[in-house]
C-alpha distance (Angstrom), angle and dihedral (degrees) to the residues before:
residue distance angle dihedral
X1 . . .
X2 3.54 . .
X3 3.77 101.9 .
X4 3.65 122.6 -166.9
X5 3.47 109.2 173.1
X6 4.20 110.9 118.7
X7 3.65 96.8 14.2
X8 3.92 109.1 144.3
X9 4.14 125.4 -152.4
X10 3.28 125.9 -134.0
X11 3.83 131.1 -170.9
X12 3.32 114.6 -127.2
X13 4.13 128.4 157.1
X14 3.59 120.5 -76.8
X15 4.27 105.2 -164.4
X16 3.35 129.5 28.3
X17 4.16 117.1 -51.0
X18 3.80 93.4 -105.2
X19 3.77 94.9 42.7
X20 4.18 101.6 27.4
X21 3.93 109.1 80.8
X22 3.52 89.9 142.2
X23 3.76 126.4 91.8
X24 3.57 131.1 -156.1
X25 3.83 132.0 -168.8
X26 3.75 104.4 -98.4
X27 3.87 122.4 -163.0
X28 3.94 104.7 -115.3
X29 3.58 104.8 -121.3
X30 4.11 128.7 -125.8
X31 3.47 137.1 166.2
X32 3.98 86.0 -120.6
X33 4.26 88.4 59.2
X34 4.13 91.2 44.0
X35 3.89 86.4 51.6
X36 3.76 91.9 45.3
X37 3.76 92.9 53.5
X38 4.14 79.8 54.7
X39 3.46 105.9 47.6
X40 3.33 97.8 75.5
X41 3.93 97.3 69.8
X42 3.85 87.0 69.4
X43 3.40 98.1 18.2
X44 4.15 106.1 51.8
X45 4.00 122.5 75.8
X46 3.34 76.8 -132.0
X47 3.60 103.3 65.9
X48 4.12 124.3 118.1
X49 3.32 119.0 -68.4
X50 3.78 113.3 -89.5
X51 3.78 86.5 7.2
X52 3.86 98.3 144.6
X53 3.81 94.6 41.5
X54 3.86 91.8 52.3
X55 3.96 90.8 50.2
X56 3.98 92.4 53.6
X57 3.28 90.0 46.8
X58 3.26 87.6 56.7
X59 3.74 101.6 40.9
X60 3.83 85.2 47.9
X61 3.99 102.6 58.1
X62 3.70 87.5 41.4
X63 4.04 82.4 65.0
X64 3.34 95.6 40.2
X65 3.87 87.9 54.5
X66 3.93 94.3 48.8
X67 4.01 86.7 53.1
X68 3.62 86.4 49.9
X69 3.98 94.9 44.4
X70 4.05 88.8 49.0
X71 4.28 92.4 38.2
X72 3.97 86.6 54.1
X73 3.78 91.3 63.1
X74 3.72 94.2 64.9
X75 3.75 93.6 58.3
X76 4.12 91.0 42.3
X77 3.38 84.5 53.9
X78 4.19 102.5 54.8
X79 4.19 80.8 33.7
X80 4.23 81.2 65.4
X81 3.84 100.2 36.3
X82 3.75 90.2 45.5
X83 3.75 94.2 57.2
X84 3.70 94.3 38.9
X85 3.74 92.6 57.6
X86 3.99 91.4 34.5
X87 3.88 91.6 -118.2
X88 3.17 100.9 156.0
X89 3.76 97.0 177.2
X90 3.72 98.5 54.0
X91 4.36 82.2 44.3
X92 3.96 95.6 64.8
X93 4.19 91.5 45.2
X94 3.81 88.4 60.0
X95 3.62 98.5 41.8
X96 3.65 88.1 46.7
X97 4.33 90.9 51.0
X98 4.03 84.6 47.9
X99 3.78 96.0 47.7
X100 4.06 84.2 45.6
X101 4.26 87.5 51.2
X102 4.07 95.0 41.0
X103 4.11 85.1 57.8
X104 3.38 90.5 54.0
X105 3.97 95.3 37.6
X106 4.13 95.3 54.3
X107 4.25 96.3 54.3
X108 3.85 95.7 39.7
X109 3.88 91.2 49.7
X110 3.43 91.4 43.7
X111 3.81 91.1 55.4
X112 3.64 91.6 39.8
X113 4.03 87.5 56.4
X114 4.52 85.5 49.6
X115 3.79 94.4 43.5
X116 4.36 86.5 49.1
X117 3.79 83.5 58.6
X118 3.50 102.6 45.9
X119 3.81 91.4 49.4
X120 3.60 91.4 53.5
X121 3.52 103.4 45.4
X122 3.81 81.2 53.0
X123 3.40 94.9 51.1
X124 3.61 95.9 49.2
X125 3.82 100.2 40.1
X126 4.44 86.3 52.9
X127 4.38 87.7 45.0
X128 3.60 93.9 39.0
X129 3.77 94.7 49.7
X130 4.08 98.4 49.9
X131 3.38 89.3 49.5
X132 3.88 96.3 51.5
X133 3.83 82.4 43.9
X134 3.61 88.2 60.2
X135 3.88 100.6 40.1
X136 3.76 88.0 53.3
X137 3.79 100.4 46.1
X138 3.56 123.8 86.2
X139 3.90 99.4 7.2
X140 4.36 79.9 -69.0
X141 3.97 82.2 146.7
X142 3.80 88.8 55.3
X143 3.83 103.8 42.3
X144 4.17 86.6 48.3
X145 3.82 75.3 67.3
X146 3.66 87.2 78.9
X147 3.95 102.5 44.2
X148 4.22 97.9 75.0
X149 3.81 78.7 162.3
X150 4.40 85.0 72.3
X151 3.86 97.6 58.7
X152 3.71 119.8 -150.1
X153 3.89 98.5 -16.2
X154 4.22 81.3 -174.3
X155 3.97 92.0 62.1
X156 3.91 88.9 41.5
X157 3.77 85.4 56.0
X158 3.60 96.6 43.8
X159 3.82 110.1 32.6
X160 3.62 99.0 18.6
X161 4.46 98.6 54.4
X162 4.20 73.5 55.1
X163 3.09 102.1 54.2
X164 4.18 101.3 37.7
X165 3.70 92.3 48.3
X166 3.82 95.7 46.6
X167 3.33 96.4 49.4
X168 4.08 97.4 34.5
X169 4.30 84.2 48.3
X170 4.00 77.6 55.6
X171 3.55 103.0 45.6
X172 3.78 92.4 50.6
X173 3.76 94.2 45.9
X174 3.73 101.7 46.6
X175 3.64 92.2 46.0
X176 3.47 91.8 55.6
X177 3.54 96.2 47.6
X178 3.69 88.9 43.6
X179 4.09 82.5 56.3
X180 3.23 98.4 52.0
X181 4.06 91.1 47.1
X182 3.99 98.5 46.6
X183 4.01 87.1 44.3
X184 4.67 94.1 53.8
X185 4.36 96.4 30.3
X186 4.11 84.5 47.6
X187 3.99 82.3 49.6
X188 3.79 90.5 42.6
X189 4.14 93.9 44.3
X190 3.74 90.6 48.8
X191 4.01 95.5 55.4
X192 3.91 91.0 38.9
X193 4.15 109.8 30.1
X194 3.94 103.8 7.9
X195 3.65 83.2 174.7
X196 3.50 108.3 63.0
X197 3.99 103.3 58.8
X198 4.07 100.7 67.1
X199 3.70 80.9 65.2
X200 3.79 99.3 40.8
X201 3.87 88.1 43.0
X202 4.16 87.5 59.4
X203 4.02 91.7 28.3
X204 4.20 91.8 60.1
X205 3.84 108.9 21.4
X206 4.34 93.0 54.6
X207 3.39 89.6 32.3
X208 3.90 93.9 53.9
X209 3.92 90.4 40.2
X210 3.69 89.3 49.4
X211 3.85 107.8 56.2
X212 4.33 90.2 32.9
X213 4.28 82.5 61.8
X214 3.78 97.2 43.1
X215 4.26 91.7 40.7
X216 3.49 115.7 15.5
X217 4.02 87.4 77.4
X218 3.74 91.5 57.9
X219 3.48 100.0 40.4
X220 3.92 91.3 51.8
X221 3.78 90.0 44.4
X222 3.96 96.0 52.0
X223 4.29 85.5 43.8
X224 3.60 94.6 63.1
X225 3.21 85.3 46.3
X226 3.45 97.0 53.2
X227 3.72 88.4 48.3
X228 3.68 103.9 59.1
X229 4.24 96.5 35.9
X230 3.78 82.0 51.8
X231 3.65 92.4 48.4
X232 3.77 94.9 44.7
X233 3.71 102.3 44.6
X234 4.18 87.7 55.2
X235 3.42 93.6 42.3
X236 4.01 89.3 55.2
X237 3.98 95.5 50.3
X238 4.44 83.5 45.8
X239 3.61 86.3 54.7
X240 3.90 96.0 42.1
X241 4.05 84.2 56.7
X242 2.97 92.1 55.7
X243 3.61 110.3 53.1
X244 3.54 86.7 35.9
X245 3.79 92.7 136.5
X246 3.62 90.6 50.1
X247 3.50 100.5 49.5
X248 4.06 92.8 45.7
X249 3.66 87.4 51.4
X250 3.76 88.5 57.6
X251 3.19 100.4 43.7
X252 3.45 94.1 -120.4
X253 3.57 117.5 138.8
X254 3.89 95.3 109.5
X255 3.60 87.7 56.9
X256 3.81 90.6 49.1
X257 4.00 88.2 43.1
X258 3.69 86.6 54.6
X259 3.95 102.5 50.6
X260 4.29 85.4 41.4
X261 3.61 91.4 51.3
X262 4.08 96.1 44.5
X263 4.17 84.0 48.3
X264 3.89 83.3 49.0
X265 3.38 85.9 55.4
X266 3.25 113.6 45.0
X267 3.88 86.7 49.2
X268 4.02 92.5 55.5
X269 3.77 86.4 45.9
X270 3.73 87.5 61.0
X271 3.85 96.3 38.3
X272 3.97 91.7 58.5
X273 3.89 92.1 50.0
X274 3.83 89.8 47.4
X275 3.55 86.0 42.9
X276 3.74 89.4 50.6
X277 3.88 95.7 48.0
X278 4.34 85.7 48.0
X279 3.70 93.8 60.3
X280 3.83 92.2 45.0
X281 3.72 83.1 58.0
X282 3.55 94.3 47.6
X283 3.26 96.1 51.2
X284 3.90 98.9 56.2
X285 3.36 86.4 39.2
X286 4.01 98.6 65.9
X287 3.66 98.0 28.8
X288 4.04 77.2 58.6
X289 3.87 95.0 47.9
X290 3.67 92.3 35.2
X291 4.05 90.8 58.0
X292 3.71 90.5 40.6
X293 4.38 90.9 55.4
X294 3.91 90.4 65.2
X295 4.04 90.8 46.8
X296 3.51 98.7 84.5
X297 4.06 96.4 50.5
X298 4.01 92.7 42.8
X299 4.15 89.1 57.2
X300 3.86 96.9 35.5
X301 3.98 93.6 44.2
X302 3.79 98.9 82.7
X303 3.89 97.3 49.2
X304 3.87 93.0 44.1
X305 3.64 85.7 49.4
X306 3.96 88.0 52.6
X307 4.02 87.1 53.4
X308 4.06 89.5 -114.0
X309 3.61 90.2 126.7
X310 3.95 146.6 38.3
X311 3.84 116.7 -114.5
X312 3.58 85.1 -116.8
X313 3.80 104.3 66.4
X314 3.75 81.5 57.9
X315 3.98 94.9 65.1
X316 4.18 89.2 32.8
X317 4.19 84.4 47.6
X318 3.74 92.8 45.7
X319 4.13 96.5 47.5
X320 3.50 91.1 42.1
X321 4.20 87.1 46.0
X322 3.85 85.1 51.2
X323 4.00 101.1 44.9
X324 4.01 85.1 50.9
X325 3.78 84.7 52.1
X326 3.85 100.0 51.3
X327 3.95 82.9 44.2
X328 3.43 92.0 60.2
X329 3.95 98.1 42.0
X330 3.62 101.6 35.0
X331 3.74 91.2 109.7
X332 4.51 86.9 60.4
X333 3.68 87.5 50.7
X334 3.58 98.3 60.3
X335 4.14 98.5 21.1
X336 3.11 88.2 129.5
X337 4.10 89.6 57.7
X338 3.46 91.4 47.1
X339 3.72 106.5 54.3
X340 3.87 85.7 46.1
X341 3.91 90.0 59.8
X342 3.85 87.6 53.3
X343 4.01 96.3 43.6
X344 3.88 84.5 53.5
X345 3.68 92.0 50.3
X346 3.67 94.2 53.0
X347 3.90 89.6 57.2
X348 3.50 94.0 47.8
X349 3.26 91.3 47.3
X350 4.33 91.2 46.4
X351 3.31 81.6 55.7
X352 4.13 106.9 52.2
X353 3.92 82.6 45.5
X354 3.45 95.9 58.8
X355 3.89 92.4 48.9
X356 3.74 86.1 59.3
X357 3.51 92.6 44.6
X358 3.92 93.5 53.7
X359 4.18 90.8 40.7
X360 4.11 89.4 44.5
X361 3.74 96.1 -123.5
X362 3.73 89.5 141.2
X363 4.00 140.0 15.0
X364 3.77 128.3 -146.7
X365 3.77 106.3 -120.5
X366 3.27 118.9 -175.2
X367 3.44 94.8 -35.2
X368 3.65 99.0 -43.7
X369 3.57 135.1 98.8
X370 3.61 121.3 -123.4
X371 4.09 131.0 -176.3
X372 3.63 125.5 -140.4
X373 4.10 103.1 -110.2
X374 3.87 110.9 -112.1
X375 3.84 93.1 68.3
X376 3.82 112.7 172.7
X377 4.17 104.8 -127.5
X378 3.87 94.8 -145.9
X379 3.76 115.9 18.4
X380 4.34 122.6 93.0
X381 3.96 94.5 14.4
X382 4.47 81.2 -51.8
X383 3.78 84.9 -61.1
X384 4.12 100.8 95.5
X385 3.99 100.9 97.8
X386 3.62 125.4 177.1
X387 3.97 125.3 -107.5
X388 4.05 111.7 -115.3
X389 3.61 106.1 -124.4
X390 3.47 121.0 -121.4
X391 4.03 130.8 -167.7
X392 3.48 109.8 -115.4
X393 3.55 122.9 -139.9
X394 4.06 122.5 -85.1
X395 3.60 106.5 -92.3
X396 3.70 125.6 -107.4
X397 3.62 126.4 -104.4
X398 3.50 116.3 -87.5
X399 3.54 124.4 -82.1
X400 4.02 119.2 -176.1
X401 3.92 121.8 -166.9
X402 4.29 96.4 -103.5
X403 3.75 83.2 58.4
X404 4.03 94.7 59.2
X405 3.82 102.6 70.5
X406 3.95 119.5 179.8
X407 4.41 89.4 -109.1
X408 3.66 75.2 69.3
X409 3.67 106.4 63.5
X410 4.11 94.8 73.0
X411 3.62 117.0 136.9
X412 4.00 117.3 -40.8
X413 3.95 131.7 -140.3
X414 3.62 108.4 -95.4
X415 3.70 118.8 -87.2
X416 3.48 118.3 -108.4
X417 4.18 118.8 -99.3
X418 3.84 124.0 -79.8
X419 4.02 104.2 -73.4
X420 3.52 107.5 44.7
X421 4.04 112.7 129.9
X422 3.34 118.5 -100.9
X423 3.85 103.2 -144.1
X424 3.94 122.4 -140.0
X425 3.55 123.8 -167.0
X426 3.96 140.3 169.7
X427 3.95 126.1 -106.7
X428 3.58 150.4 132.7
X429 3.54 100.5 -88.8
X430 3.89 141.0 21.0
X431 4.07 107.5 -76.0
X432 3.70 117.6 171.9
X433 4.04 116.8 164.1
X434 3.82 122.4 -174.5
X435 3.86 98.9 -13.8
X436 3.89 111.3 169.3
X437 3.48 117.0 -172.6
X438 3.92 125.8 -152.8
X439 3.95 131.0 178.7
X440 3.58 104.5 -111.5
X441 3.94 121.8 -97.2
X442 4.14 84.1 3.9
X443 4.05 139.4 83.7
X444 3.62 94.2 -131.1
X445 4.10 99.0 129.2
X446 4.11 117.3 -147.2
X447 3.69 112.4 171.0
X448 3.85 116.4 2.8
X449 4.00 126.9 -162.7
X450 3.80 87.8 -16.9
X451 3.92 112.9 -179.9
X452 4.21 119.7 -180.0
X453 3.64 133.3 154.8
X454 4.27 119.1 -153.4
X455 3.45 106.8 -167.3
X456 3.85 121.7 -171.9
X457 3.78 114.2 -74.1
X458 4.11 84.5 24.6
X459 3.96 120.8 113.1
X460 3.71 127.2 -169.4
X461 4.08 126.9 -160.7
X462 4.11 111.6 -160.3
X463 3.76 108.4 -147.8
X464 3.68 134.5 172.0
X465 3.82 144.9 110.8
X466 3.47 111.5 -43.7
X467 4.09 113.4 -97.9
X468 4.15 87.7 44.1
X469 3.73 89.9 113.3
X470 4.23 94.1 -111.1
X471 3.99 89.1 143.9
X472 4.08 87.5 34.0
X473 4.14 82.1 61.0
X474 4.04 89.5 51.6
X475 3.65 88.9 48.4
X476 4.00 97.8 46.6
X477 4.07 90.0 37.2
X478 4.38 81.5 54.4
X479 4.31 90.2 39.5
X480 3.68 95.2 -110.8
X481 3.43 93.9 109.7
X482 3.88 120.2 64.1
X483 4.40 97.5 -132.1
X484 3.35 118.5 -160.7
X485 3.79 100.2 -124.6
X486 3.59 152.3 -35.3
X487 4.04 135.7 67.9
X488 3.76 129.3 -56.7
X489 3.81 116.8 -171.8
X490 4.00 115.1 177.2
X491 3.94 135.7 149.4
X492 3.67 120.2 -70.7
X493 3.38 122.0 -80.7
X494 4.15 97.5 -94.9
X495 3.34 87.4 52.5
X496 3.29 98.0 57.6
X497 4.30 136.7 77.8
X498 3.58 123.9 -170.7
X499 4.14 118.4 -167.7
X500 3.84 122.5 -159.0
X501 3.80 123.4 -142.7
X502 4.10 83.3 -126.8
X503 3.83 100.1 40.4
X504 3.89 117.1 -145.7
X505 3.94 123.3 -120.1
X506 3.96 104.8 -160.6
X507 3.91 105.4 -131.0
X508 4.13 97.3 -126.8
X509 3.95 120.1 171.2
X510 3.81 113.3 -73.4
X511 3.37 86.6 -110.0
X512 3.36 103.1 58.4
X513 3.82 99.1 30.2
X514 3.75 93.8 109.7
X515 4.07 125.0 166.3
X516 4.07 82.3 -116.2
X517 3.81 94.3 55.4
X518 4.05 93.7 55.7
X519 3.66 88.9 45.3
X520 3.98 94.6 59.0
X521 3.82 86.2 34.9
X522 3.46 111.0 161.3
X523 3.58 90.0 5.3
X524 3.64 106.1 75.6
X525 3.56 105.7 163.6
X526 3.98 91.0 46.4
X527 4.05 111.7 137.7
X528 3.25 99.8 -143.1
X529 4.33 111.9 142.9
X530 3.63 120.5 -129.2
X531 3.97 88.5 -113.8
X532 3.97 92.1 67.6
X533 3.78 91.8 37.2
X534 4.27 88.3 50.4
X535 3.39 84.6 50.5
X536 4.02 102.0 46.8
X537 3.79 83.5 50.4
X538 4.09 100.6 55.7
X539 3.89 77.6 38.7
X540 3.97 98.2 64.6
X541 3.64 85.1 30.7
X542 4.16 96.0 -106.4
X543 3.80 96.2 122.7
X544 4.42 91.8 113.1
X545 3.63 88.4 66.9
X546 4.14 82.2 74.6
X547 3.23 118.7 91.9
X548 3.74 114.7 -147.9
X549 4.09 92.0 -122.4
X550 3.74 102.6 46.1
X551 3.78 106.9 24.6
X552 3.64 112.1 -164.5
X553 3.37 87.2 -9.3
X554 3.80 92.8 80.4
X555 3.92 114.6 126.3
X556 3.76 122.0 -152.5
X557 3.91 129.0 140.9
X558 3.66 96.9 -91.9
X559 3.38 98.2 -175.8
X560 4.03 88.7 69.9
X561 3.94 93.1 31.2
X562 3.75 106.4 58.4
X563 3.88 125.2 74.2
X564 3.85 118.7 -136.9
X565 3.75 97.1 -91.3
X566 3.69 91.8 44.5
X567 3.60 90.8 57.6
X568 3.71 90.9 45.3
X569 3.96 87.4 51.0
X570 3.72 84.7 54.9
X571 3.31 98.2 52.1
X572 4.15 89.9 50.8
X573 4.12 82.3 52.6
X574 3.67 88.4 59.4
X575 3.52 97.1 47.1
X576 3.98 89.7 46.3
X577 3.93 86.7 50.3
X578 3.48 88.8 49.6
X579 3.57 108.6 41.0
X580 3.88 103.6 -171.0
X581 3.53 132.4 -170.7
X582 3.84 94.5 -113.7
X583 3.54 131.0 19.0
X584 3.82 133.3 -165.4
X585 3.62 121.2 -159.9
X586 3.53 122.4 -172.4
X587 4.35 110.6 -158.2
X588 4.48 78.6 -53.3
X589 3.80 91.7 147.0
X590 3.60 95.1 50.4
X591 3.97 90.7 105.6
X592 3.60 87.0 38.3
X593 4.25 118.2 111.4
X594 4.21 105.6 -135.4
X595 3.91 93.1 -101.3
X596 3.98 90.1 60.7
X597 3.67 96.5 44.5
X598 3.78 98.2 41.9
X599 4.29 79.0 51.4
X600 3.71 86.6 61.0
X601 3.46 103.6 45.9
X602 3.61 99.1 39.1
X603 4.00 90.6 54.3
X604 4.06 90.1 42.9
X605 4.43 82.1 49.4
X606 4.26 91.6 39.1
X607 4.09 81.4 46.1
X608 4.06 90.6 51.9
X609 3.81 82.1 -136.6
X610 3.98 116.7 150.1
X611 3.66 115.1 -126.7
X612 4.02 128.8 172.6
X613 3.80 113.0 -151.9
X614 3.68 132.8 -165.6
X615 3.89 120.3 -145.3
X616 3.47 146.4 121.8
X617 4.37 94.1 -138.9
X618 3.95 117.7 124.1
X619 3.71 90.1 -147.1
X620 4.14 92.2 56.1
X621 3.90 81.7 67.9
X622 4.02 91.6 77.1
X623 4.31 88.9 51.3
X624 4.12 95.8 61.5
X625 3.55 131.8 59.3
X626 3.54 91.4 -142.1
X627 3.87 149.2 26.7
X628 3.78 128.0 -130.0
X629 4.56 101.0 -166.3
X630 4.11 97.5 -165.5
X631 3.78 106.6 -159.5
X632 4.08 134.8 -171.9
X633 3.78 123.4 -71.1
X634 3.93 84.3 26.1
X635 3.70 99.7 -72.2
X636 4.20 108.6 149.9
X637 3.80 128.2 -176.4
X638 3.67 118.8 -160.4
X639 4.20 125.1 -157.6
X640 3.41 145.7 162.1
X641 3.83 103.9 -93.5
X642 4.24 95.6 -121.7
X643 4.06 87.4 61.9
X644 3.94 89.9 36.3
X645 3.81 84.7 52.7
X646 3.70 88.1 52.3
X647 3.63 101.6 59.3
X648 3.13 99.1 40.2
X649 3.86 146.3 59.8
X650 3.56 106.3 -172.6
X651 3.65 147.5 15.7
């Protein structure tokens, strides 16, 4: 369960020391929170199919392989006395046991290497897929937009689930088998050479302890590091892709050579002191097993000498000396692995905390974290917690458009201070009572005490100065915007169609990118028939992107095919398809030509659907039944669109 009661934040930088001035609130890390985030893959009801099964098989080849590695000795060592002592007889029966152990050895490792791979493709698919639930819910991929302090959230997602359940799969494996080792070669050494472990015992624990405090700090420092230049310099070429047209418009591919290059650089700058702290490591870490591989022969000279014992308890003393050893130090050879698996943890775990931040399911107080009660045990990696209910206030009487005249819009009460709730509700119609909108973390004032009613049949266009806040009031009437305060009540969500001045093409597989699926886009299960949808498409004037064989089932890469307007068009022949209750448009005709948008607005008026359109167009005046005029320091008047029309001349 993925407790987060008690867990501190600390500010630490985010970007590289001469470039990261800003701090972000950073999860602090333990070995209790990495567990956490792994407990649910044997813990959760949820869990893979077959999940536990595939883990003790796992767990038990990996102990059927350290019996085998410690079993293998014994035959080694009669192998070594038998040639020593030229007995040839006793010589065959060991190489005979060994052949018998190495035929066992090669299928079980080989399944052991299979089942490793199964469990963490398991692992990854159930991590990666609760995360990606909780990016995608609740507009969490749009309010991340906000936090620059959590970089890339996608790669952390993507690369980083890889990474931390790779190298936490290894961690828990190889210190198992490690166990299992150091617990049967102690056994062995202490029947054969009691007098060689008190000095390995010393020799590998304080040595081990020793080089993890002087370089494991480092090493996880320079990782993270690593992580985050790595993620930022691919994120920056992604992004240079895919404004491509833009940029080569501008001319700007110097300027985007230069910021790649500097990202390039600040990421090899990092990589050569990691690199530097790694071969430190190294270093200390073979002169210490280099010292250690002579051990065994210096303290089991003088008794072999004395004829107390065979030549080959030597070489079986001296492997199992050496096995203990790389038990013990397994965590120096691959320090480097492990302080990557905790680096990746931490922003996983930056990012599940911001989730909850964004969805309320805790608050930082003073300092600590606390959960809402009510937490669900299993579900969301035991993270997904319920929302109290509260009752919300009795609505307000009911206030249509005619009844707001300009006279009205005087001076308003003050809005209330930053971090009152902003109530949503559900209705027939487009409510919103006292809403006062703020910039975030600033005093600049867009719409203040601002009270409409858009009843069905009713349209609204937002105008105003640009900076006013008119696509700000969209965003807050859709919840992407954190308002200030008031009520906003508004169709449910199926009801409901929002259009963006730049309209989005979903990047699907070639394969399945058909015309058909970017006219249902987002709604996939939509039953519209291919007659209506041929029609929409001669309609908005899309019908060339047919081909004659395939129809609507023509794939191309959209994205890179269509012009502005004819994405625009699209987006009208989704709306069309659609034909929702209440629209929202936000400047989406402004690549239209005046046939196409008086199509869309005549259908959305024949329809008697309510829509609410920003744009600063004369001509949109004649589409809406009314005008909302947003002004600085939040002032708003709201008329009928005939008197609107007759004061003024343009938008």
């Amino acid at each position: 369960m993925l407790n987060t009661k008690n867990v501190q934040f600390q500010t630490r930088p985010s970007v590289d020391d001469s470039r990261r001035n800003s701090s972000s609130d950073e999860p602090k890390l333990t070995w209790r929170r990495i567990l956490q985030l792994a407990k649910p893959v044997w813990f959760s009801p949820n869990r893979p199919e077959n999940m536990r099964l595939c883990i003790i098989i796992r767990f038990l080849t990996l102990c059927c392989r350290a019996y085998l590695s410690i079993w293998i000795t014994y035959p080694l060592k009669d192998m070594t006395t038998g040639l020593n002592t030229r007995d040839e007889a006793k010589f065959y029966e060991a190489l005979n046991v060994f052949i018998f152990i190495v035929c066992i050895w090669c299928p079980l490792s080989a399944t052991d290497q299979y089942m490793n791979w199964v469990v963490k493709i398991k692992w990854r698919r159930f991590l990666s897929a609760y995360l990606m639930k909780r990016y995608f819910e609740n507009n969490n991929f749009f309010k991340l937009l906000d936090k620059p302090s959590l970089d890339n959230p996608g790669m952390r997602i993507c690369d980083d689930v890889d990474r931390f359940t790779d190298s936490l799969l290894w961690i828990l494996v190889t210190q198992w088998n490690q166990l299992l080792k150091v617990c049967g070669f102690t056994y062995v050494l202490l029947s054969i050479a009691p007098q060689i472990v008190p000095f390995l015992s010393i020799y590998a624990l304080g040595g081990t302890a020793l080089v993890v405090y002087i370089f494991a700090p480092k090493l996880a420092e320079f990782n993270m590091h690593q992580l985050i230049d790595t993620a930022n310099f691919r994120g920056g070429l992604i992004r240079a892709r895919e404004n491509a047209e833009s940029i080569a418009f501008y001319r700007a591919g110097n300027h985007e050579k230069h910021w790649s290059t500097e990202r390039l650089y600040i990421l090899l700058a990092h990589l050569k002191q990691l690199a530097g702290w790694d071969a430190m490591t190294k270093f200390v870490l073979y002169a210490f097993t280099w010292i250690a591989e002579g051990a065994p022969y210096v303290i089991l000279a003088p008794p072999y000498f004395r004829k107390e014992i065979e030549f080959g308890i030597i070489m079986q003393a001296e492997q199992a000396f050496n096995a203990i050893l790389r038990g013990t130090t397994i965590l120096l050879k691959d320090l480097n692995f492990v302080t990557q698996m905790t680096q990746t943890a931490k922003r996983i775990l930056a990012v599940i905390d911001q989730f909850d931040k964004e969805e309320g399911k805790f608050a930082n107080i003073s300092g600590a974290r606390r959960v809402k009660r009510g937490t669900d045990k299993f579900k969301a990696l035991e993270l997904i917690i319920e929302d109290d209910s509260e009752d919300l206030e009795a609505p307000s009487p009911r206030i249509t458009i005619d009844d707001i005249q300009a006279s009205l819009c005087a001076p308003k009460p003050v809005c209330p201070r930053q971090g009152s709730v902003v109530q949503h509700t559900h209705g027939n119609e487009l409510k919103i009572d006292n809403l006062c909108l703020q910039i975030p973390n600033t005093h600049h004032k867009l719409g203040q005490n601002l009270n409409l009613n858009v009843t069905k049949g009713e349209s609204l266009l937002i105008v105003g100065p640009s900076g006013v806040g008119k696509s700000s009031l969209l965003r807050a009437v859709c919840g992407l915007w954190p308002a200030h305060s008031g009520k906003i009540q508004m169709p449910e969500q199926e009801n409901l169609m929002f259009l963006p001045q730049n309209a989005y093409i979903p990047q699907i597989p070639l394969e399945q990118n058909t015309l058909k699926a970017q006219l249902l886009f987002p709604r996939a299960f939509a039953e519209n028939t291919d007659e209506e949808m041929n029609a929409t498409l001669k309609s908005v004037n899309l019908a060339h992107l047919m081909t004659e064989e395939r129809g609507l089932y023509t794939c191309q890469d959209w994205r890179k095919q269509l012009s502005g307007g004819e994405k625009q068009r699209l987006a009208m022949a989704r709306l069309l398809l659609a034909q929702p209750k209440m629209a929202f448009l936000d400047e989406s005709t402004s690549a239209l030509d005046d046939a196409n948008e008086a199509l869309l607005y005549n259908t959305l008026q024949k329809d008697k659907a309510s829509y609410v359109s920003v744009g600063h167009r004369k001509e949109l005046v004649k589409y809406h039944s009314h005008i909302l005029e947003l002004s600085p320091g939040g002032k708003w008047e709201l008329r009928p669109s005939p008197q609107y029309t007759g004061d003024k001349t343009e938008l």
